[in-house]
C-alpha positions in Angstrom: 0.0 0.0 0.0 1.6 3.4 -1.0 0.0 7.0 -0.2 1.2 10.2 -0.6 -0.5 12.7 2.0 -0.2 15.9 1.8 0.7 18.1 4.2 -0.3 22.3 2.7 0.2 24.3 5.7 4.0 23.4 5.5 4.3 22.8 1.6 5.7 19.4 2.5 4.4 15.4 0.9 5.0 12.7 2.4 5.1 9.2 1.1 3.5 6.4 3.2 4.7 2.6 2.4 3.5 -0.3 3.7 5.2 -3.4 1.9 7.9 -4.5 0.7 10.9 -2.8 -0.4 10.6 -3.8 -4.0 7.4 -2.2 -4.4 8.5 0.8 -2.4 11.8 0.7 -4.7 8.8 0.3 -8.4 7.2 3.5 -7.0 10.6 5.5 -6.6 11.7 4.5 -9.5 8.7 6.0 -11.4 9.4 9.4 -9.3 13.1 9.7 -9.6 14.2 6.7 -11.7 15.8 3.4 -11.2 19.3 4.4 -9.7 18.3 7.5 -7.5 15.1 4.7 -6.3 17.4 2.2 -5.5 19.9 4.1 -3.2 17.1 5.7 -1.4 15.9 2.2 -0.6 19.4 1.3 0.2 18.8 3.4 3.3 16.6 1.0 4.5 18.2 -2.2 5.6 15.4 -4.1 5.9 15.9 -5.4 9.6 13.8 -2.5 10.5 10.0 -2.3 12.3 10.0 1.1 10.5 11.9 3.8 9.2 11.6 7.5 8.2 13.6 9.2 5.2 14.3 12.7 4.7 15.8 12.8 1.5 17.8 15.7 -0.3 15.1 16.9 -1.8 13.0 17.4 1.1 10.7 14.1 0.2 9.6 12.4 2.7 9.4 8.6 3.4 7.6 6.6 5.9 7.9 3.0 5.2 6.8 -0.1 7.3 7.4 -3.5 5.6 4.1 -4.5 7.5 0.8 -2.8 8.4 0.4 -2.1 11.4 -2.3 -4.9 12.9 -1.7 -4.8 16.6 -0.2 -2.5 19.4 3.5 -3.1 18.4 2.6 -2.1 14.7 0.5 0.5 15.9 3.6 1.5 18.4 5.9 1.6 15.9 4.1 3.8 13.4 3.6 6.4 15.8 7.2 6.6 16.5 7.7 6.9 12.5 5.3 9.7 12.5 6.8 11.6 15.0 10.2 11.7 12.4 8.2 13.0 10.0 6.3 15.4 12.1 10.0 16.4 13.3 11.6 16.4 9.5 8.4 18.9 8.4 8.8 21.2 11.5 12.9 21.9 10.9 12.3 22.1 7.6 10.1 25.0 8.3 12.5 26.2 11.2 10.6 25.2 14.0 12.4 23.2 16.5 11.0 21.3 19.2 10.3 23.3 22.3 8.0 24.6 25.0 7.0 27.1 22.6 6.5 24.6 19.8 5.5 21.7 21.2 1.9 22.5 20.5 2.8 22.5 16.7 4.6 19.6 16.5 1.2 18.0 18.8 -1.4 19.0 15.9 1.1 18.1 13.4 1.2 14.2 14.5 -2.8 14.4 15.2 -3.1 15.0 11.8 -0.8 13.0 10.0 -2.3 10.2 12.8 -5.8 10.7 11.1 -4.5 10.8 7.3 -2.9 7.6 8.1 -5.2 5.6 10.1 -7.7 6.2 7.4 -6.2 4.5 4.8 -5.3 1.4 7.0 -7.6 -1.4 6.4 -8.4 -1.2 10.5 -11.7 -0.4 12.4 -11.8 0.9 15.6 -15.3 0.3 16.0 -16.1 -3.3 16.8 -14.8 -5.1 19.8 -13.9 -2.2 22.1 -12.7 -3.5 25.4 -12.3 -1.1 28.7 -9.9 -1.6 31.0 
């Protein structure tokens, strides 16, 4: 599953990948071409839960070989969007602070929504208290 989500109010894109790094590495290739696609997916070793590119450019990656389908995927992806939230928020000079943190808050709320609702998942059914 590939998306790319846009985020306006920073001018920024991010690519979301779930699958395997030969599919991620067929998408690239389309954007940049085979050789620039296949050191960018170089960067990605493949041991990894998850990982987060910022690339020259200023693109964007999030890439999970998995979906997320339980609390460790779901763990793990919220630690992947927090790089992104934090690679869009330098980019635009904000760093994280007292002052910012509210920023970088609503930043990972939404990029927490645009995600989740593209994820085969429902939050609906089976809702347990604790």
């Amino acid at each position: 599953m590939n998306k790319i989500i846009s985020i306006d109010i920073y001018d920024r894109d991010v690519m979301v990948h779930f699958g395997e790094k030969k599919y991620l590495k067929a998408k690239l290739s389309k954007m940049f071409g085979s050789e620039q696609a296949s050191e960018i997916v170089s960067m990605i070793s493949g041991e990894e839960k998850g990982k987060s590119l910022l690339l020259p450019g200023g693109q964007m990656i999030l890439y999970m070989p998995d979906l997320p389908k339980d609390i460790k995927g779901m763990s793990v992806l919220a630690h992947e969007i927090f790089h992104i939230a934090n690679f869009t928020l330098e980019k635009a000079g904000i760093n994280l602070t007292n002052d910012s943190d509210e920023a970088y808050s609503y930043l990972i709320e939404f990029l927490t929504k645009k995600i989740l609702t593209i994820l085969p998942i429902s939050f609906s059914g089976d809702v347990r208290s604790v």
